[in-house]
N, C-alpha and C positions, 0 to 999 in steps of 0.2 A: 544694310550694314549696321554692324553695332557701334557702340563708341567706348574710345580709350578713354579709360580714368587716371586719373594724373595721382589717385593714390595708392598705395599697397592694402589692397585688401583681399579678402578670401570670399568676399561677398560675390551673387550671382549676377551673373553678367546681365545685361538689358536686351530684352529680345530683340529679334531682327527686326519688329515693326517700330522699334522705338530709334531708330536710324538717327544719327546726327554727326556732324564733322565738328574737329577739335582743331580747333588756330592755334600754333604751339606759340606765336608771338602777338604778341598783342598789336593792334593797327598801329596806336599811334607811336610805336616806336619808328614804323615804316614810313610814317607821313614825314618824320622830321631827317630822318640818316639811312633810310636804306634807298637799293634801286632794285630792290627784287620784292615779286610779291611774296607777304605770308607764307609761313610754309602749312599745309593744312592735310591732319591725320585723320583715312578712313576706319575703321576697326579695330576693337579691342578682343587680343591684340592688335596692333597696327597693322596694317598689312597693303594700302594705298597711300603712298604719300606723294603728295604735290608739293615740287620745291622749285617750279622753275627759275632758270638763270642762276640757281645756287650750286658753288661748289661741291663734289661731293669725294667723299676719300672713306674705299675701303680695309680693312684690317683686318686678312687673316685669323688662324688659331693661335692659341696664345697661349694654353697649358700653362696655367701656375707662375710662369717666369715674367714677375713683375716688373724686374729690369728689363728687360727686352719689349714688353708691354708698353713702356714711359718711352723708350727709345722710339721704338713704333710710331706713337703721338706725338711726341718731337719731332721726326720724319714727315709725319701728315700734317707737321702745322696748328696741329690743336693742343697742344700742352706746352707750357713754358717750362725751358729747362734749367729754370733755377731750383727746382725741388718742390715748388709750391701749390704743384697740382692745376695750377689756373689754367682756364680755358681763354685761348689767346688765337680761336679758329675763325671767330665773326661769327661771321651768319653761316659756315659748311656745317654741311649735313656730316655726318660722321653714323655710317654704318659699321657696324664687329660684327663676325660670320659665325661667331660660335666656336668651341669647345675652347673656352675658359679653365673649366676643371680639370682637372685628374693630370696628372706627368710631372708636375712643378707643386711649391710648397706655399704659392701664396695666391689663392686663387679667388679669397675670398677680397682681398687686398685690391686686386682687377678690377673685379664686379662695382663694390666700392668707390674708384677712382672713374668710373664710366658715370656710375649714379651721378655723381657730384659733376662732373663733365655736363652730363646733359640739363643737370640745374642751369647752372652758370651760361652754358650753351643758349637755352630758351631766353633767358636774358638779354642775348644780345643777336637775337635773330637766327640764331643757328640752330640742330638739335642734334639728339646722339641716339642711334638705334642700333639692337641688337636682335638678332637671330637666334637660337638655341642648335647646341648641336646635336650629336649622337652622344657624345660624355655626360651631356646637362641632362638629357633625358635617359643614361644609364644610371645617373646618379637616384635622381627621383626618384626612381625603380627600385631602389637598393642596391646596384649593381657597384662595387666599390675594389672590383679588383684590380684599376689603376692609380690608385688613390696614393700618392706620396706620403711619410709618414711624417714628414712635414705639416702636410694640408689638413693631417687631421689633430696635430696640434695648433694648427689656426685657427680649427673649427673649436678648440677649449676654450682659446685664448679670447674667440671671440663671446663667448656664450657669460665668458667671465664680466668683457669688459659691456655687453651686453647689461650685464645686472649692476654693473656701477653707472650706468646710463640708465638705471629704472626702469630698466626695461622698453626703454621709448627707442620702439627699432626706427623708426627713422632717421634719430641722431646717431644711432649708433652705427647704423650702416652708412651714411652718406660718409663719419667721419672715421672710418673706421682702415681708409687708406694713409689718412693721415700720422697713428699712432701705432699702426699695424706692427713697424718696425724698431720701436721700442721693446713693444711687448715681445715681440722675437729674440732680440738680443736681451734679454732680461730671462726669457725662458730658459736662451742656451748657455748663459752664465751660470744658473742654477743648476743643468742639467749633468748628469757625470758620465765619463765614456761610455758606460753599457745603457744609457738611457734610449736610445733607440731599438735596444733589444729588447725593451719591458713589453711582455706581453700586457701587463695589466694596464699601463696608459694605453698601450697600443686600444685595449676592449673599449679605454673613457672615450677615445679618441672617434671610436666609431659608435658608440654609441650619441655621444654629442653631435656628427654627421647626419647622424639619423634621425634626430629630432628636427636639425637644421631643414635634412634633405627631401622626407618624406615628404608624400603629399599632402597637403595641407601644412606644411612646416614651414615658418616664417619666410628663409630662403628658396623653398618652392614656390612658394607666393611671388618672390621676389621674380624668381626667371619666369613666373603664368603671365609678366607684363609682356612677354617679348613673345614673339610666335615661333613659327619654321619657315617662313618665307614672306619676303618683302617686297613692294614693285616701288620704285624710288622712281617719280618720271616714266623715262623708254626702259631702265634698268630694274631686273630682276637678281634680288639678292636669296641666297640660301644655303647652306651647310655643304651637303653633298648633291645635289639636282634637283631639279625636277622636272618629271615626265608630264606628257598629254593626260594620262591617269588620272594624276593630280588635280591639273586644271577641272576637269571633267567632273570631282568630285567636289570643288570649292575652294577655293586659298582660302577667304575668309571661316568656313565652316574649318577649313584642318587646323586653322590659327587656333581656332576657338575650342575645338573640343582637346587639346594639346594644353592648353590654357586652364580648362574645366579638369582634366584629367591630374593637373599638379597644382590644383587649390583644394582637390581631396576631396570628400563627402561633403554633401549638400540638403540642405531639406530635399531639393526637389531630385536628386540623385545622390542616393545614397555613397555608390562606390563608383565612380565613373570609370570608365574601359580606357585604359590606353591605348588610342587610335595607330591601329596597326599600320595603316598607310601611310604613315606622317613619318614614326617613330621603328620599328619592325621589318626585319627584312632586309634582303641587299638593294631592293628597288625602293624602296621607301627614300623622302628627303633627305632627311639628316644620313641615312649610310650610303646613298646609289655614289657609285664610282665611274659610271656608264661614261662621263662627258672629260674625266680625269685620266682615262688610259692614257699608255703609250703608243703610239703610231708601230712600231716595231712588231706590237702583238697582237697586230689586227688585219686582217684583209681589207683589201681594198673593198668589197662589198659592205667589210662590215662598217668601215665607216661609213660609208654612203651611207647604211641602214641609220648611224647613230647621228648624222648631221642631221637626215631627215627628221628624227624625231625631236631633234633639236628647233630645228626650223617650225615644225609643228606647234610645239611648245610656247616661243617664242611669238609667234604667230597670234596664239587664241588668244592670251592676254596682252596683246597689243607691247611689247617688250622688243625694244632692239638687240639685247645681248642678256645674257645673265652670267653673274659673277658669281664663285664659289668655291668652298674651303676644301678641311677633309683629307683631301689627299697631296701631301709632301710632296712637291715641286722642284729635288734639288738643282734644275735649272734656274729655281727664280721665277717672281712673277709672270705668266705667259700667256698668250693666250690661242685658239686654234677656231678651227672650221668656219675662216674667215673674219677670227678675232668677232667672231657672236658668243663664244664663251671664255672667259678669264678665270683661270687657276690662281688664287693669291696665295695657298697655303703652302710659305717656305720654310715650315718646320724650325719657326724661329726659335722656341723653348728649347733649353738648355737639355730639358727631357724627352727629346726628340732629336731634331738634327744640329741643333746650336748654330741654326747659321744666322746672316746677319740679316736683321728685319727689313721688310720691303713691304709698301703699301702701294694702291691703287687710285691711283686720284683723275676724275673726272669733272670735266669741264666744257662744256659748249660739245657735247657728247663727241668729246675727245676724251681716249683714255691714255693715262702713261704710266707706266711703273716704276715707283723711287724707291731707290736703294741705298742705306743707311749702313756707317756706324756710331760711334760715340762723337767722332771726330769730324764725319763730313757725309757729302751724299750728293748723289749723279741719279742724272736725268737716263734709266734705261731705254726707255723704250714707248713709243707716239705712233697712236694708228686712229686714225682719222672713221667716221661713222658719216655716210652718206642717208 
């Protein structure tokens, strides 16, 4: 197993023989105030993590829509909702399933608010992990045909405030949820009714994207910390599934070459391949919809066939359930084939289904799903794991 680095860089990862685990808290915070052990990360990217007795709460996609993003984390208990960003979650683990980007205008705003999250998090015993989806790996690609025209005036706004920070991306990212909404409304004070028609920002806009996005581009960097699948404990986190395939081929190797493939050319690989298995495809991670169907358009063989592969799954890497995005839920958080798999994605962005944010929070491998508004929030739903 390799190891996570706690920096952003583009630098080559550490072979498999240089194996080591990462204590995301230090002991002696645990000797004097906690009652859970360390929480301690296999793989860079992450991809085993040990949290026993820690809370843990999942969160859906999130597409751009920052307000529903904050609400989200007010819901899960890990953001204060006085406006200040703070993490107010303890020692919970706080996993995001991915697709951050593209539908909504402030994506980069998210990313940002999660960073700073998991600073603050490892602080006080807790941490914050994320997934990458099918958007974060269409983006990388250049793929930009959901892209709000919003998001790629964030992408200016930030390259701007970027250079009034000297360029030192880690102040600029970690604070850059903080000011985000300044520079917004400053932009659209400036801006005049036909300014969303300007083909010529629209070219800045994507051009600034693509410095951000490409591989090896500061923001590509940023998402090569997160992989395509995570094992939290008995729970299996990831974007859209994953199959026996998968397993068979590595979680740790598909983190990694997914990771290698958006920190761009290297001395020792020039042009790295976009790993088709992880990224490509309907069966792939980040796109399989296989475990998200509707009961309605399936034979009863066929489920049998898709639990089976499920239980397979679940099975080889030692996993009681896996939880996962991707596909619009508008029942709401749910879960099926004896609640071993959880649907969280309820299309909470504005640019999607607008509905009201719901997360997934587990405990004593008990799951339940909360459901939020601005205003208040009810306990849906308690299904117990033997």
């Amino acid at each position: 197993m390799a190891s996570l680095s706690l920096t952003c860089s583009c630098s080559l990862p550490l072979p498999q023989s240089q194996s080591r685990k990462l204590v995301v808290s230090t002991p002696a915070q645990y000797s004097s105030s906690s009652s859970f052990k360390p929480i301690v990360v296999n793989g860079d990217p992450p991809t085993f993590v040990s949290a026993p007795g820690h809370r843990i709460v999942a969160v859906g996609d999130l597409h751009g829509d920052l307000d529903k993003a904050r609400c989200a984390l007010e819901t899960a208990g890990v953001l204060s909702s006085d406006g200040q960003g703070l993490w107010i979650g303890g020692e919970t683990v706080l996993v995001q399933l991915g697709d951050i980007l593209d539908r909504g205008e402030d994506e980069l705003a998210i990313l940002s608010l999660l960073k700073s999250l998991d600073i603050q998090a490892k602080a006080h015993g807790g941490a914050v992990f994320q997934v990458n989806g099918n958007h974060e790996t269409m983006n990388v690609e250049g793929d930009f045909r959901y892209v709000d025209n919003g998001a790629l005036d964030e992408c200016i706004d930030f390259l701007e405030y970027l250079e009034e920070c000297e360029h030192d991306w880690e102040e600029a990212f970690v604070s850059w949820s903080a000011v985000s909404g300044r520079w917004k409304q400053d932009r659209k004070v400036s801006q005049n009714y036909w300014a969303p028609w300007n083909l010529v920002k629209r070219q800045k806009g994507v051009i600034a994207r693509s410095i951000l996005m490409r591989p090896g581009g500061p923001l590509a960097c940023e998402l090569a910390r997160h992989g395509v699948v995570l094992k939290v404990d008995d729970w299996l986190f990831c974007h859209g599934g994953l199959l026996p395939h998968h397993v068979a081929y590595g979680l740790e190797r598909l983190n990694r070459e997914v990771s290698q493939w958006m920190k761009g050319p290297s001395e020792a690989d020039d042009s790295p391949q976009m790993p088709f298995i992880a990224t490509r495809g309907y069966d792939s991670i980040v796109w399989n919809r296989l475990y998200s169907r509707d009961s309605p358009e399936l034979e009863d063989y066929q489920l049998d066939q898709i639990q089976s592969l499920l239980e397979e799954t679940l099975q080889s890497v030692g996993a009681k359930a896996m939880v996962v995005g991707h596909t619009p839920q508008p029942m709401g958080v749910n879960c099926k084939y004896n609640c071993s798999i959880w649907r969280i994605d309820v299309g909470m962005s504005k640019g999607v289904l607008g509905s009201s944010p719901e997360v997934l929070e587990i405990r004593d491998n008990k799951a339940r799903a909360i459901r939020s508004t601005r205003d208040w929030s009810s306990e849906l739903q308690v299904a117990d794991y033997t």
